[in-house]
Steps between C-alpha positions, in 0.01 A plus 500: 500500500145354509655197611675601746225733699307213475760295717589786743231446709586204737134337525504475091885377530336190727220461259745392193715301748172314537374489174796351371503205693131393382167604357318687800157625534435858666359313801830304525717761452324729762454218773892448426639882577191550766331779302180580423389387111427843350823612612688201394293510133595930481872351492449240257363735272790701498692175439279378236516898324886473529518193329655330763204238607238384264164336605431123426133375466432165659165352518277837675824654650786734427854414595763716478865436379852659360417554168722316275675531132492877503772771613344594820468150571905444433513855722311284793690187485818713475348681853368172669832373455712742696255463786584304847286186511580449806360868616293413841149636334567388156508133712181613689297592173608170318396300818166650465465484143558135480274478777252652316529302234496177704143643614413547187556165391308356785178764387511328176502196632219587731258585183189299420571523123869340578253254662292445246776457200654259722195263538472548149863325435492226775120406390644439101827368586415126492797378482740672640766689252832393586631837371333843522567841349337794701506840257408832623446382846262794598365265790792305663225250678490329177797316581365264765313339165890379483559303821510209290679576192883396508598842316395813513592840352355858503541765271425866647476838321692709821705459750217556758297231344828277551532549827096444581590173329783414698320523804211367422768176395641521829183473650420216296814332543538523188795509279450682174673637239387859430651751211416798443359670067794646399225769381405558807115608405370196312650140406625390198519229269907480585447542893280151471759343281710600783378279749564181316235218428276347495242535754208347593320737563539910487275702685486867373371792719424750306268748671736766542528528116200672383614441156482114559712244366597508125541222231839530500484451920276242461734328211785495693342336776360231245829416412590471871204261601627146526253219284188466719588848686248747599468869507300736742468843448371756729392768328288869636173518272501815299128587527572787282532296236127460532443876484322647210629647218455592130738186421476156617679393749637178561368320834775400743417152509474440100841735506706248770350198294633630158836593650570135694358355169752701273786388732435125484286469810176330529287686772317251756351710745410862563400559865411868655615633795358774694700570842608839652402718258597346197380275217750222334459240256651218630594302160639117493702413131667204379722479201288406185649183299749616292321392134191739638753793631664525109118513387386789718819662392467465149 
């Protein structure tokens, strides 16, 4: 029954239409139905309490989508499915979603960090990879550091970040493959054997994962890295790492070195970043020589 008073009110029924076609913000999803944001975010709590929508982190925002592997997400699929698609203001609010999120793409593209991790690839990238792997695209600018590469392929966390990618392709003239972590919250080891290899170089953006990437990310993308290839990783600087405490704490940049070290990567370069508001270590990596990779290991 929760379920169902949750639905009965027609601005909530528009809301899971919504949030079932991709990952929306409350901005979005109010500029989409013409409401105001407090009343949109009133009904997405009584979503979210229902069970019926669940709330997505992705780099400082919230998204909101139709919660998945539970009963009241089989109880909203079962719903969505009986509904007209082609309902005149079910049409309206997915125009304006996808509007929004074309907007949104463009704002990312806009930022000065974007800016900055781009000048960071085309300044290194001497020569040109002929094959590029783009993971956790959280600024779709990136890919113009591809122009000259002869393949290209992307591999997103959301359907929202896949569709920021494909117009930021199409802007680019670009064609690129892009597939989507069958997780859905982080990449793993068997999404990047996935996308085939090798590649020349992989360029991992990782700033929307606080947690940053792990050995067995960083592995996996070792194994992918053709013989000369190079990694970049983007990753947010966890100043509290540098906090004090009654234990010791490792510091961020001694942490990413251990962790590319333990995966078979030889760190060349550790550049910060400061741009709109946040701090990232920009970090170049090569694959060390195998003989020297079994002796870390051991």
């Amino acid at each position: 029954m929760n379920w169902l008073r949750a639905v009965a009110e027609p601005t909530r029924l528009r809301l899971l239409a919504l949030c079932v076609e991709q990952d929306l913000s409350v901005s979005d999803l109010a500029e989409a139905l013409a409401q105001s944001e407090p009343r949109v975010s009133r009904h997405l709590r009584i979503l979210t309490e229902a069970g019926l929508v669940e709330r997505a982190r992705q780099g400082q925002w919230v998204h909101y989508r139709v919660a998945r592997g539970t009963p009241a997400a089989g109880f909203a699929q079962g719903l969505l499915g009986q509904l007209d698609r082609s309902d005149p203001s079910l049409v309206r609010d997915r125009q304006r979603a996808r509007s929004q999120g074309a907007a949104g793409a463009g704002a990312a593209a806009a930022s000065r960090l974007g800016r900055e991790l781009r000048a960071v690839l085309e300044a290194e990238m001497s020569p040109r990879p002929a094959s590029m792997l783009f993971v956790g695209l959280e600024h779709p600018q990136l890919l113009e550091a591809a122009r000259q590469s002869d393949r290209c392929a992307v591999l997103v966390y959301s359907r929202r970040a896949a569709q920021a990618v494909r117009a930021a392709a199409e802007r680019e003239q670009r064609m690129c493959r892009i597939a989507q972590a069958a997780g859905g919250e982080t990449v793993t080891p068997r999404d990047l054997e996935h996308m085939g290899q090798p590649f020349d170089a992989v360029v991992v953006d990782q700033i929307a994962r606080a947690s940053g990437a792990s050995e067995a990310l960083l592995s996996a993308v070792r194994a992918i890295l053709s013989v000369g290839g190079r990694l970049w990783l983007f990753e947010r600087y966890d100043s509290a790492a540098l906090a004090g405490s009654a234990r010791v704490i490792e510091h961020p940049i001694a942490r990413l070195r251990r962790r590319l070290a333990a995966a078979g990567l030889e760190c060349r370069r550790i550049r910060p970043i400061e741009a709109d508001g946040q701090h990232v270590l920009a970090t170049t990596a090569e694959p060390m020589p195998q003989s020297l990779a079994v002796g870390r290991a051991s």
